[in-house]
FIFITI-197561 format. One record per residue (C-alpha): residue number from 0; chain; x, y, z. Coordinates in steps of 0.1 Angstrom, whole numbers, m for minus. Example, Ala and Ser with C-alpha at 12.3 -4.5 7.8 and 13.67 -1.06 7.14 Angstrom:
2
@num:0, chaine:A, px:123, py:m45, pz:78
@num:1, chaine:A, px:137, py:m11, pz:71
END
This chain:
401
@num:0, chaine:A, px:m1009, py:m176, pz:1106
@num:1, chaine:A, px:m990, py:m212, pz:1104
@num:2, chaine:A, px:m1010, py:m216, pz:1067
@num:3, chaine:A, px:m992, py:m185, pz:1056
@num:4, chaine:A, px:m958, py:m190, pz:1070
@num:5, chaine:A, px:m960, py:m226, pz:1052
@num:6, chaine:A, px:m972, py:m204, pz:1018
@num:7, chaine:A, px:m944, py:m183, pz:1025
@num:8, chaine:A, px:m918, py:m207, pz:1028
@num:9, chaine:A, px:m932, py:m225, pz:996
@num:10, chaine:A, px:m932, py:m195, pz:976
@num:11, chaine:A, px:m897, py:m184, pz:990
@num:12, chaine:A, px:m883, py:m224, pz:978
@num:13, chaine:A, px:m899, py:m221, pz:943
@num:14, chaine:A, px:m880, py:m187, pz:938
@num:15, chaine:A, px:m852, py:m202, pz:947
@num:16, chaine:A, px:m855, py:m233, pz:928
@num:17, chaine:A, px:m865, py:m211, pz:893
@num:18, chaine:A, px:m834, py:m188, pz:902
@num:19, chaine:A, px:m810, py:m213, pz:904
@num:20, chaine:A, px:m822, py:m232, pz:871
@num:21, chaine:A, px:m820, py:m204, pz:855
@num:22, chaine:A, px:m786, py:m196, pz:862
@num:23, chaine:A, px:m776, py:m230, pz:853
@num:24, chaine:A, px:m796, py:m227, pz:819
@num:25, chaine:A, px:m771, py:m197, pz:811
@num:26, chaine:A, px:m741, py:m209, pz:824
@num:27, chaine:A, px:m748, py:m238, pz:805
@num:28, chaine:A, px:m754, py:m219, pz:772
@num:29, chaine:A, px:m723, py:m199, pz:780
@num:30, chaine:A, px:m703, py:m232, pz:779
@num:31, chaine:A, px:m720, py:m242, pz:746
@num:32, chaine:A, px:m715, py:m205, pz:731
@num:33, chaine:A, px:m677, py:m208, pz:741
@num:34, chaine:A, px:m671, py:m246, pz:731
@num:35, chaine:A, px:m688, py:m236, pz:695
@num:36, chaine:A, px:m663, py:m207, pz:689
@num:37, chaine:A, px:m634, py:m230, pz:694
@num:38, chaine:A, px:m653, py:m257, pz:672
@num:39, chaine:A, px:m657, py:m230, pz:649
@num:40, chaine:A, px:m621, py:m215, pz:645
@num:41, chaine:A, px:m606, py:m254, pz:650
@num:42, chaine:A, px:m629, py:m262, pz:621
@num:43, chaine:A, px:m652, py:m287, pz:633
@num:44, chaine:A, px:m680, py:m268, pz:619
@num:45, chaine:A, px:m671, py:m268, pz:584
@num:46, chaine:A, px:m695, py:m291, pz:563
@num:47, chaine:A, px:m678, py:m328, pz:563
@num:48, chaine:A, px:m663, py:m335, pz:528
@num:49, chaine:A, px:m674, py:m362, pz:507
@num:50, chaine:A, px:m656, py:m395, pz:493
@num:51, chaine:A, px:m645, py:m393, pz:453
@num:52, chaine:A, px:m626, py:m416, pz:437
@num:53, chaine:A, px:m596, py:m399, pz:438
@num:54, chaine:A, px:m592, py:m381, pz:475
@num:55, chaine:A, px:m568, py:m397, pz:502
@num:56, chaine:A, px:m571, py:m390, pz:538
@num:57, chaine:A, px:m550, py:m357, pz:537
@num:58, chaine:A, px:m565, py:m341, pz:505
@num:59, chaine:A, px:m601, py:m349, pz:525
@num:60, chaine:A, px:m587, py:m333, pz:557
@num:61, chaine:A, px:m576, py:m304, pz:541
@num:62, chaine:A, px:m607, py:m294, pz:526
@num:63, chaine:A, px:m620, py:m285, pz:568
@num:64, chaine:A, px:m592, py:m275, pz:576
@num:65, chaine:A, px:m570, py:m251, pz:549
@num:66, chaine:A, px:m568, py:m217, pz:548
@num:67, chaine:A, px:m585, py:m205, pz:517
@num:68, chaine:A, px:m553, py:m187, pz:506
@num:69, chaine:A, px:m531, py:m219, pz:509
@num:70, chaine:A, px:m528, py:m246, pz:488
@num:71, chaine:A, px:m523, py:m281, pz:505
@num:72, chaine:A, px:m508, py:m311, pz:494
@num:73, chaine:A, px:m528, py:m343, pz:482
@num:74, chaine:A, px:m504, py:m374, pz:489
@num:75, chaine:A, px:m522, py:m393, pz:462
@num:76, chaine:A, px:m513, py:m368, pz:433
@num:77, chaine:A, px:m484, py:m371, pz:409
@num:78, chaine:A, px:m487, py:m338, pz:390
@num:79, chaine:A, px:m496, py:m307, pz:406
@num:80, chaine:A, px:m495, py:m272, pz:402
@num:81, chaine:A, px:m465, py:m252, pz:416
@num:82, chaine:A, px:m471, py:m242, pz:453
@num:83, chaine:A, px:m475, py:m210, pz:463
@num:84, chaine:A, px:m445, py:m191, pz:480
@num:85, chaine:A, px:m458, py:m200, pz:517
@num:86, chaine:A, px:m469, py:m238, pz:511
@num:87, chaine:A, px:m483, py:m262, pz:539
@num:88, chaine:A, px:m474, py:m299, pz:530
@num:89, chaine:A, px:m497, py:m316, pz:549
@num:90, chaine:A, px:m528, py:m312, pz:573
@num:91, chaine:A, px:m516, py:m340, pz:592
@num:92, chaine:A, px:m495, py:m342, pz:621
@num:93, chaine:A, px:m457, py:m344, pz:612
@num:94, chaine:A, px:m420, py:m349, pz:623
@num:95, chaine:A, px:m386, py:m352, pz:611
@num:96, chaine:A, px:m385, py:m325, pz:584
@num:97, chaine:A, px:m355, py:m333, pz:565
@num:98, chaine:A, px:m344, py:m317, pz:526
@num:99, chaine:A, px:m324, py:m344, pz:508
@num:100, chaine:A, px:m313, py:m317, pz:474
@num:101, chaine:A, px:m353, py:m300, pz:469
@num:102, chaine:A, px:m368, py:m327, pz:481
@num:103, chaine:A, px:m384, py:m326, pz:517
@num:104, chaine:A, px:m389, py:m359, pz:536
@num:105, chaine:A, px:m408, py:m363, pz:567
@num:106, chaine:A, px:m432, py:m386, pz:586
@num:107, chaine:A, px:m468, py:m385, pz:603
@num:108, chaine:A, px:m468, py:m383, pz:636
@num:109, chaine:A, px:m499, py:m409, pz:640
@num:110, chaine:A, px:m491, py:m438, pz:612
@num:111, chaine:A, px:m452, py:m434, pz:607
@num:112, chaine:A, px:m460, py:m432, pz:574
@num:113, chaine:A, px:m433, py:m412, pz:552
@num:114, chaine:A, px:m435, py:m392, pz:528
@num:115, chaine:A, px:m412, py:m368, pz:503
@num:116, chaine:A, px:m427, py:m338, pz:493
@num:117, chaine:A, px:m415, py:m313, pz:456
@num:118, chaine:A, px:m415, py:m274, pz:472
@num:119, chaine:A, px:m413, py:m268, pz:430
@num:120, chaine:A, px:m438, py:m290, pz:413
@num:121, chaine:A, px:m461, py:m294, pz:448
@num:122, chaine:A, px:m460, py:m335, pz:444
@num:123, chaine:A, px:m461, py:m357, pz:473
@num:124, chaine:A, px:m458, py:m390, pz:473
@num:125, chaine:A, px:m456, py:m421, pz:502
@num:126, chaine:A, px:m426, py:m438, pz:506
@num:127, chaine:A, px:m437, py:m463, pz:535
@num:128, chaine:A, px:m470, py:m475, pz:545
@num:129, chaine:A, px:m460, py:m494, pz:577
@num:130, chaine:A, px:m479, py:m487, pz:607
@num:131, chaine:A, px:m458, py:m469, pz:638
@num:132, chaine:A, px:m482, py:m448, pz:658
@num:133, chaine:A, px:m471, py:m424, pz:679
@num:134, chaine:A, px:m440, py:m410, pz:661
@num:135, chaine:A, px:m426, py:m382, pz:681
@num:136, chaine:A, px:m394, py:m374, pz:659
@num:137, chaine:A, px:m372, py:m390, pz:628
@num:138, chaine:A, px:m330, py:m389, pz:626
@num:139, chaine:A, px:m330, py:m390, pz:589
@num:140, chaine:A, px:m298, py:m413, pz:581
@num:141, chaine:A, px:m300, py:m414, pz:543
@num:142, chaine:A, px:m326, py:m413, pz:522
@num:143, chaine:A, px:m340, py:m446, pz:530
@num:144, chaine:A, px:m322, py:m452, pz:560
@num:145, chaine:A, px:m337, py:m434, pz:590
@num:146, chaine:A, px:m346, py:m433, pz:630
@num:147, chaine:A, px:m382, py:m432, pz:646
@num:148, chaine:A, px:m388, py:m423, pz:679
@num:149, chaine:A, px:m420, py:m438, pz:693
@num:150, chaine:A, px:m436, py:m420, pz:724
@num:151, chaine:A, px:m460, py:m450, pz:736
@num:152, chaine:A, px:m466, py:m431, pz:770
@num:153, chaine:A, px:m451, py:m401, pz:791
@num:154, chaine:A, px:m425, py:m430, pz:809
@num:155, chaine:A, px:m414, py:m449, pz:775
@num:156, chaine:A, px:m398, py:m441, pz:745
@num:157, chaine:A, px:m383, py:m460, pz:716
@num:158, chaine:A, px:m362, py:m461, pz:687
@num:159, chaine:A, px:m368, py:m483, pz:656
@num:160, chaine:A, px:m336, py:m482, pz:631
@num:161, chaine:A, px:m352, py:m492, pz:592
@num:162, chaine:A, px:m348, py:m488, pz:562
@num:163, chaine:A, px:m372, py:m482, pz:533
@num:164, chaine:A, px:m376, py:m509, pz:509
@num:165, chaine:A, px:m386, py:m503, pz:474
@num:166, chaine:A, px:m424, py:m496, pz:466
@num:167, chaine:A, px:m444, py:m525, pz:447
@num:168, chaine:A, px:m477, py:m502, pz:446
@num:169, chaine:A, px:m486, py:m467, pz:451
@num:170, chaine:A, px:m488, py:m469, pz:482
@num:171, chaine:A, px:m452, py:m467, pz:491
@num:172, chaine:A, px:m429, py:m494, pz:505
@num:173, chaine:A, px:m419, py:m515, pz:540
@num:174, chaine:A, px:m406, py:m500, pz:567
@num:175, chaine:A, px:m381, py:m526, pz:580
@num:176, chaine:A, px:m356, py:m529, pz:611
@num:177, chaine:A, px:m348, py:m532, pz:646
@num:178, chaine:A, px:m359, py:m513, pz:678
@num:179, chaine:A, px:m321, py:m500, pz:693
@num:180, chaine:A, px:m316, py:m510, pz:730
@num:181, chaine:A, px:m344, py:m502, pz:757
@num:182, chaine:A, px:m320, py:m478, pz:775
@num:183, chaine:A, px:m313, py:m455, pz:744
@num:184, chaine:A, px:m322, py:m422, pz:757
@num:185, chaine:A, px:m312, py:m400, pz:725
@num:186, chaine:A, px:m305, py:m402, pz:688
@num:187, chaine:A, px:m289, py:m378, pz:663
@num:188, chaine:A, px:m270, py:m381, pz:629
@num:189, chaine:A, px:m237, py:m383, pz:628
@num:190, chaine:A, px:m226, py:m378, pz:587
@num:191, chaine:A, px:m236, py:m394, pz:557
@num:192, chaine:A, px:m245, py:m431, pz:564
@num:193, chaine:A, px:m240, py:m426, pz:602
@num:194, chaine:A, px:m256, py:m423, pz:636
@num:195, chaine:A, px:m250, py:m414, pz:673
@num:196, chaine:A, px:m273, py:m425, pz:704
@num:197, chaine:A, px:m269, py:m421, pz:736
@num:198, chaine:A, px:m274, py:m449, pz:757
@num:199, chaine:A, px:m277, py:m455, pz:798
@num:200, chaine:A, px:m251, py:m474, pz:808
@num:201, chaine:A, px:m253, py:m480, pz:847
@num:202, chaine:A, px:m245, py:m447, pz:867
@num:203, chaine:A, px:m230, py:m432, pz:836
@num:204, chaine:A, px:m241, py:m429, pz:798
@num:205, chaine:A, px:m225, py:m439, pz:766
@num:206, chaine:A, px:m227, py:m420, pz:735
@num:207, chaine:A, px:m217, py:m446, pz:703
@num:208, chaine:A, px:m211, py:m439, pz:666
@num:209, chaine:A, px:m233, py:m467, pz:645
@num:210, chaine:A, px:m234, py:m471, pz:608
@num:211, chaine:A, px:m261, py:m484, pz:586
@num:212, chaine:A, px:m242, py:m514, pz:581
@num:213, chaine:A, px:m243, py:m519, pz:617
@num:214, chaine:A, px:m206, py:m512, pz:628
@num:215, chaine:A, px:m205, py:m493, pz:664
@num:216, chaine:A, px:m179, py:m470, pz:676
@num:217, chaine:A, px:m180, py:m461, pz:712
@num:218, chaine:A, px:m176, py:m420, pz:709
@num:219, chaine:A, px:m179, py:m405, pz:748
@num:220, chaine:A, px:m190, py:m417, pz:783
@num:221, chaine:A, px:m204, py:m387, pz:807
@num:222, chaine:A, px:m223, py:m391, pz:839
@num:223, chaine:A, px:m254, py:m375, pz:828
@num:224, chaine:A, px:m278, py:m392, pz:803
@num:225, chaine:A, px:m303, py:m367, pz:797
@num:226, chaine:A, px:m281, py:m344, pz:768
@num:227, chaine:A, px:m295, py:m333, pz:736
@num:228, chaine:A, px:m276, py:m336, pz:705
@num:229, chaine:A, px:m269, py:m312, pz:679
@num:230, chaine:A, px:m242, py:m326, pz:648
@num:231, chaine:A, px:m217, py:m298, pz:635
@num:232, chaine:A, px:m195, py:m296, pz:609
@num:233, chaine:A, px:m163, py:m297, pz:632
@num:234, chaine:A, px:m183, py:m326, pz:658
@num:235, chaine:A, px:m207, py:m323, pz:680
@num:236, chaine:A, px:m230, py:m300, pz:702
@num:237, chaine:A, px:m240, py:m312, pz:738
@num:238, chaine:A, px:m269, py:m290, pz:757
@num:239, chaine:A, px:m288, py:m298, pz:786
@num:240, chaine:A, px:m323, py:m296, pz:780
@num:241, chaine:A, px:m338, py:m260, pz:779
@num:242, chaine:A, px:m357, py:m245, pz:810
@num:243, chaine:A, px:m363, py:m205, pz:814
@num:244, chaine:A, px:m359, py:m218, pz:855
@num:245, chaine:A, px:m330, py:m240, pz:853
@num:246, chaine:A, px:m292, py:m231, pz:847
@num:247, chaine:A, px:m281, py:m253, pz:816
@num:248, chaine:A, px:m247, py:m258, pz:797
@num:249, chaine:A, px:m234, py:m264, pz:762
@num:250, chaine:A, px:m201, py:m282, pz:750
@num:251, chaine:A, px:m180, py:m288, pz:718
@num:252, chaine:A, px:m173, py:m328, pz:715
@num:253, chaine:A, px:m148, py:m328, pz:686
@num:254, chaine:A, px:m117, py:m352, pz:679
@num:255, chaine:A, px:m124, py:m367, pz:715
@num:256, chaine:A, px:m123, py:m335, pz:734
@num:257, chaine:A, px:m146, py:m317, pz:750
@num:258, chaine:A, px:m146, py:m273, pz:750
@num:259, chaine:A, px:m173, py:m258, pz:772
@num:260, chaine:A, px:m193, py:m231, pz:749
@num:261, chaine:A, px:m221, py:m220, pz:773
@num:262, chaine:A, px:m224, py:m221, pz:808
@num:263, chaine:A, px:m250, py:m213, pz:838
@num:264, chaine:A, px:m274, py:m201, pz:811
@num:265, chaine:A, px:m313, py:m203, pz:818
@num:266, chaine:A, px:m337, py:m207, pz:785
@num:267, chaine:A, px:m307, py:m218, pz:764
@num:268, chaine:A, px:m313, py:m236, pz:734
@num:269, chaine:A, px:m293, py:m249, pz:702
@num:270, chaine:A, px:m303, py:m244, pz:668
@num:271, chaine:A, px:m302, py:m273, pz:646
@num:272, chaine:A, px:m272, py:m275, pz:631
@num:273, chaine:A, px:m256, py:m269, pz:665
@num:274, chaine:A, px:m243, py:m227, pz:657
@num:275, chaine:A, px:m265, py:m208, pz:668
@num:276, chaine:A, px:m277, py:m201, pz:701
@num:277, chaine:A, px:m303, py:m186, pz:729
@num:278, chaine:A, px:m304, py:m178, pz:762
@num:279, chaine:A, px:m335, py:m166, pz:784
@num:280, chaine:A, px:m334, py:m130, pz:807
@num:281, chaine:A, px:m359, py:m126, pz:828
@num:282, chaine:A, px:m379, py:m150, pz:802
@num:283, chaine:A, px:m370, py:m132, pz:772
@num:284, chaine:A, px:m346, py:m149, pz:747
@num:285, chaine:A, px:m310, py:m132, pz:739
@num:286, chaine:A, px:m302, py:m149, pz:699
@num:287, chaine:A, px:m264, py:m151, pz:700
@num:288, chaine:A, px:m236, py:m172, pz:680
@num:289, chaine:A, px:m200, py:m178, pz:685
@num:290, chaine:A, px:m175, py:m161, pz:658
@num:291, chaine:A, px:m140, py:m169, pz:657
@num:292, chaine:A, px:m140, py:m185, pz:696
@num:293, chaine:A, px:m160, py:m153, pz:707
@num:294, chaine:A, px:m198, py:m145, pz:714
@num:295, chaine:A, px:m218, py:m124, pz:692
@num:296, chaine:A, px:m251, py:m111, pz:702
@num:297, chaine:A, px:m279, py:m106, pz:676
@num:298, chaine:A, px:m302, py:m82, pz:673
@num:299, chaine:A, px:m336, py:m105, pz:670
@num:300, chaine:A, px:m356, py:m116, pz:704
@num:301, chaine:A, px:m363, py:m155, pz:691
@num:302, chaine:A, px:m353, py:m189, pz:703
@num:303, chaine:A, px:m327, py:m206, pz:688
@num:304, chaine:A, px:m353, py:m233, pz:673
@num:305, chaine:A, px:m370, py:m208, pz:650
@num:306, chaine:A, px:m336, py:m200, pz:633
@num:307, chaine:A, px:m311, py:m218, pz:608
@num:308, chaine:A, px:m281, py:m205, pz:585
@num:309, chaine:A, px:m282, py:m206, pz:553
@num:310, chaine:A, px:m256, py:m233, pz:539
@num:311, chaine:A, px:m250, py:m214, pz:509
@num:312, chaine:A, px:m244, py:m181, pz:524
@num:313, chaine:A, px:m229, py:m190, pz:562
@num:314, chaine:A, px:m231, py:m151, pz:570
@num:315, chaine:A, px:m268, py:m151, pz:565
@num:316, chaine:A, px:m291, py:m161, pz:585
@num:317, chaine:A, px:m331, py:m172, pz:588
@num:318, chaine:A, px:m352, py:m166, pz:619
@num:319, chaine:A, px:m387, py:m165, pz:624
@num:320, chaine:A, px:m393, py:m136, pz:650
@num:321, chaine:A, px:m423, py:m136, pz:672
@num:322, chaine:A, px:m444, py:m101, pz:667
@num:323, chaine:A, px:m451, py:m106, pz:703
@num:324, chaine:A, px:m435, py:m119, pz:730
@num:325, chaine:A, px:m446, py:m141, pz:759
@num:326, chaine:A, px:m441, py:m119, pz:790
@num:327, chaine:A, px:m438, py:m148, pz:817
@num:328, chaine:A, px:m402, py:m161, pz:834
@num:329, chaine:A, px:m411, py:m195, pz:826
@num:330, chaine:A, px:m414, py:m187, pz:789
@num:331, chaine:A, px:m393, py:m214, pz:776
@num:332, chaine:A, px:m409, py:m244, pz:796
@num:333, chaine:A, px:m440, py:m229, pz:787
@num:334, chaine:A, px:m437, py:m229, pz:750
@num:335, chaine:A, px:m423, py:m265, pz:748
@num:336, chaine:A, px:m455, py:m274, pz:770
@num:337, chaine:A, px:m479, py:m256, pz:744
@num:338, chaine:A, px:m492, py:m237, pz:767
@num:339, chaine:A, px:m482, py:m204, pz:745
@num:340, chaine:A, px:m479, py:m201, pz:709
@num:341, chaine:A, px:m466, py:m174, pz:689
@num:342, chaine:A, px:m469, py:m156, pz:652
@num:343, chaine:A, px:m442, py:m152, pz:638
@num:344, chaine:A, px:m427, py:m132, pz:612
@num:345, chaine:A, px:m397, py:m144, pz:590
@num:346, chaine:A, px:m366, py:m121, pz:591
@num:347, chaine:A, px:m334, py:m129, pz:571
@num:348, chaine:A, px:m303, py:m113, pz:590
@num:349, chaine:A, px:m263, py:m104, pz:576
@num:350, chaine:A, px:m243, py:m112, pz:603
@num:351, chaine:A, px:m214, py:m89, pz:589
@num:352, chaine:A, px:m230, py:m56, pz:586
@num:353, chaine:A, px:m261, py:m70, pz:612
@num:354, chaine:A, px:m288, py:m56, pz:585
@num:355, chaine:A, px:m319, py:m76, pz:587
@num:356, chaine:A, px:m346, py:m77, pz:565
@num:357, chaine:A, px:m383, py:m92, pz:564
@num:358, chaine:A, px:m384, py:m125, pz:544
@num:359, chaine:A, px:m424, py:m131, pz:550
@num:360, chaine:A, px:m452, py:m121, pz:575
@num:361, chaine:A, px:m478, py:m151, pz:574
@num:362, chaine:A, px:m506, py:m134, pz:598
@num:363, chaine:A, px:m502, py:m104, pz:574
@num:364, chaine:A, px:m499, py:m117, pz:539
@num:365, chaine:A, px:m517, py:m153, pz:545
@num:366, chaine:A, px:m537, py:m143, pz:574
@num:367, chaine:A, px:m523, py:m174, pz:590
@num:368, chaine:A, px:m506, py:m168, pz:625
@num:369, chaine:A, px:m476, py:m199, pz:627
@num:370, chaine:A, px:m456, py:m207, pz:656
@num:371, chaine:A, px:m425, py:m218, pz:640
@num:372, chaine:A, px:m401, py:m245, pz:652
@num:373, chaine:A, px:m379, py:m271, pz:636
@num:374, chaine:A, px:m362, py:m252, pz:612
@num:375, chaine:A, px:m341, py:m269, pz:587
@num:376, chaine:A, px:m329, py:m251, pz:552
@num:377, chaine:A, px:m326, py:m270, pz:520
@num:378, chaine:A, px:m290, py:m272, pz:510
@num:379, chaine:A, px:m296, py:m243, pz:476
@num:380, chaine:A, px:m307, py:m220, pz:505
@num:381, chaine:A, px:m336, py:m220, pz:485
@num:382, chaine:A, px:m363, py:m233, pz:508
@num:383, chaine:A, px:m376, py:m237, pz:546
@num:384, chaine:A, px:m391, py:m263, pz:564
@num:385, chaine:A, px:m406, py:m263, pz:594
@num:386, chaine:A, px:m431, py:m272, pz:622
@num:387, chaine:A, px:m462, py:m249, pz:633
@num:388, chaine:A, px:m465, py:m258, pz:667
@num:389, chaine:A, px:m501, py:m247, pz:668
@num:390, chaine:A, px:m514, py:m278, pz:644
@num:391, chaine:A, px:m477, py:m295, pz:645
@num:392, chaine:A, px:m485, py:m294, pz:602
@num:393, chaine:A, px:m456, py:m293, pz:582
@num:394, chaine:A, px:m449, py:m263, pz:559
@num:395, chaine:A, px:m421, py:m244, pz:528
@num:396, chaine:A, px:m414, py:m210, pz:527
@num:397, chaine:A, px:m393, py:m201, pz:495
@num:398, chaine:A, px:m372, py:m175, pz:507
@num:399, chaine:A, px:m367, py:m159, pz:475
@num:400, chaine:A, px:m390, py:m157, pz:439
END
C-alpha cells in the first residue's frame, strides 16, 4: 500500500512537472511569435544591405527601412531625381525642420550633423560633420547661425550657440561656438540674425534678446521659468506647457506689454508661428485662432502642432487631421509621451468661407500611416515639413502639383 502511494505521488509530480514545461514552452513561443511581428513590421527582418562604394549611412538604412512607394534621400548624392509629391528626407532621426527659400535645413537627432535638403531636385547635402549626440531640437538663427539643444539625461539640458563654417570636403564643415548659460531653460528665434532665451534668474526668470554678434538685450522678467516660446509677426507668444489635466495660459509680449490670449485652458497648445491655437475637452482638441481681437473656432479636431498658415495666403490654412482620435482625458500628455500615435490626413482649410478640402491621405495613397508634428511651411506656400512622431524621420509634402 505505502509502494503505491509513493508510485502515486511520483506519477502525480511528473504530470505536474511535464504540464508546467509545457506551458512555459508556449508561453515562451508566444513571446517569440509576438517579438518577431514587431521585428517584422519595425524592419529588423529585412535582409541587411551591403557596402558599395557609393552608399552613406542613410541611403544604407533606408534600404530596411523605406516604404516601397517612397523615395528616400541619399546624403551622399548631388543629382537626383525629383521626389515624389510625399517625400521622406531622411531615415534618420531628426530635429529643427527649418525652409530657408526651397531649401529645408535640419539636424540628426544622434550626430548633430546638419544637413539642407532640395524638395525639387531631391539633393541632400551635409553642412556640418561635428559630433553633438543627443540633439533634441534646433532654433535656426540664419542659415549658418543656429541653436542646439542637447538632452544628455531626463535632469539636464543644453544649448550650444555655433555657427557653420565653410566646408573644405564633402563632408560638410565645423560646427563652432559656445554652450549659453547652464540655467538657460528655453530658446526661440527672435527675427533675422536674432535670438531669445529664457534664463533662471534666482526666484524669477529672464527672457533676453541676443544677436549673432553677441549683443544682449534684456526683454521681460516673469516669475515662472518653465514658458514655451512661440515668435509672431507683432512679438511674441508665451504658453505654459500643454497637459489635457492641467489648466494652462497664453500671452501676447509685444512692445513691452503683455495681453492675456488664453486662459484656464486644459490641452492648449500653440502652433508654430504663434496664431493658431488648441485646447482639450474632455481630451478631445477644439482648433481655434484669434481674428481681429476675437476667437474663432475651426471646424478640424487636431492639435495646434499638426497645423501652420500658409505665408502666402494668411486665410488659408494646413492641418494634418487625425482619422481617429485618441479617446482618453489625458490625450495630450499622452501623445507628447509616445504613448499614442496617430494617422493623419492632410486637410487645407479657408478660413473666410471655412471650406476645407483634403490636401493628401498618406495611409490611403502611400500606405504609410504618419503622426504629424512640427509643422513648418516654406515661405512660396509651396512645401511642408514635418516630423512623424512614430520614427521622428523628417518628411515634404508639396501641397500642390
Amino acid at each position: 500500500m505505502r509502494r503505491e502511494i509513493i508510485v502515486w505521488i511520483a506519477v502525480g509530480a511528473i504530470t505536474t512537472t511535464l504540464m508546467l514545461l509545457a506551458g512555459w514552452y508556449f508561453f515562451i513561443r508566444n513571446q517569440e511569435n509576438q517579438l518577431t511581428r514587431v521585428f517584422e513590421g519595425r524592419g529588423f527582418e529585412a535582409t541587411l544591405p551591403e557596402g558599395s562604394g557609393v552608399g552613406s549611412t542613410g541611403f544604407n538604412l533606408a534600404s530596411v527601412f523605406s516604404s516601397p512607394t517612397i523615395a528616400d534621400a541619399d546624403p551622399s548624392a548631388t543629382n537626383t531625381n525629383t521626389p515624389s509629391r510625399l517625400w521622406r528626407v531622411s531615415v534618420i532621426p531628426s530635429v529643427g525642420l527649418q525652409f530657408f527659400g526651397s531649401e529645408l535645413y535640419y539636424a540628426e537627432q544622434p550626430t548633430g550633423h546638419v544637413f539642407k535638403a532640395n524638395p525639387e531636385t531631391g539633393a541632400v547635402e551635409r553642412l556640418s560633420a561635428t559630433l553633438l549626440p543627443r540633439v533634441t531640437d534646433v532654433v535656426w538663427v540664419a542659415t549658418s547661425s543656429l541653436i542646439v539643444q542637447q538632452t544628455p539625461s531626463l535632469e539636464e539640458t543644453s544649448y550650444f550657440a555655433g555657427r557653420i563654417e565653410t566646408a573644405t570636403t564633402t563632408n560638410g564643415g565645423s560646427l563652432v561656438g559656445e554652450y549659453l548659460p547652464k540655467d538657460v531653460f528655453v530658446v526661440a528665434p527672435a527675427g533675422e540674425s536674432a535670438f531669445m532665451y529664457g534664463v533662471r534668474a534666482g526666484s524669477s526668470a529672464a527672457f533676453i534678446e541676443r544677436t549673432i554678434s553677441g549683443g544682449e538685450k534684456r526683454v521681460w522678467t516673469n516669475p515662472l521659468s518653465h514658458w514655451i516660446i512661440r515668435p509672431t509677426g507683432a512679438g511674441y507668444v508665451f504658453v505654459e506647457p500643454p497637459s489635457s489635466v492641467a489648466l494652462g495660459s497664453a500671452f501676447m509680449f509685444s512692445q513691452n506689454t503683455l495681453v492675456p490670449l488664453v486662459q484656464n485652458a486644459y490641452g492648449l497648445m500653440v502652433s508654430r508661428f504663434g496664431d493658431l491655437f488648441s485646447e482639450t475637452r474632455s481630451g478631445t482638441p477644439v482648433l481655434f485662432t484669434f481674428k481681429d481681437g476675437a476667437r474663432t473656432d475651426l471646424p478640424f479636431v487636431t492639435f495646434a502642432e499638426k497645423c501652420v498658415r500658409d505665408p502666402g495666403k494668411t486665410t488659408r490654412v494646413y492641418c494634418a487631421v487625425p482619422t481617429e482620435f485618441p479617446k482618453q482625458r489625458d490625450s495630450v500628455d499622452a501623445w507628447y509621451r509616445g504613448e499614442v500615435h496617430t494617422s493623419d490626413r492632410w486637410f487645407a482649410l479657408d478660413t473666410e468661407t471655412n471650406v476645407s478640402e483634403l490636401v493628401l491621405s498618406p495611409e490611403g495613397e502611400y500606405g504609410v500611416p504618419l503622426d504629424v508634428s512640427d509643422v513648418t511651411i516654406s515661405r512660396d506656400g509651396l512645401y511642408l515639413a514635418f516630423i512623424d512622431t512614430i520614427t521622428s524621420t523628417p518628411w515634404v509634402l508639396r501641397v500642390r502639383e
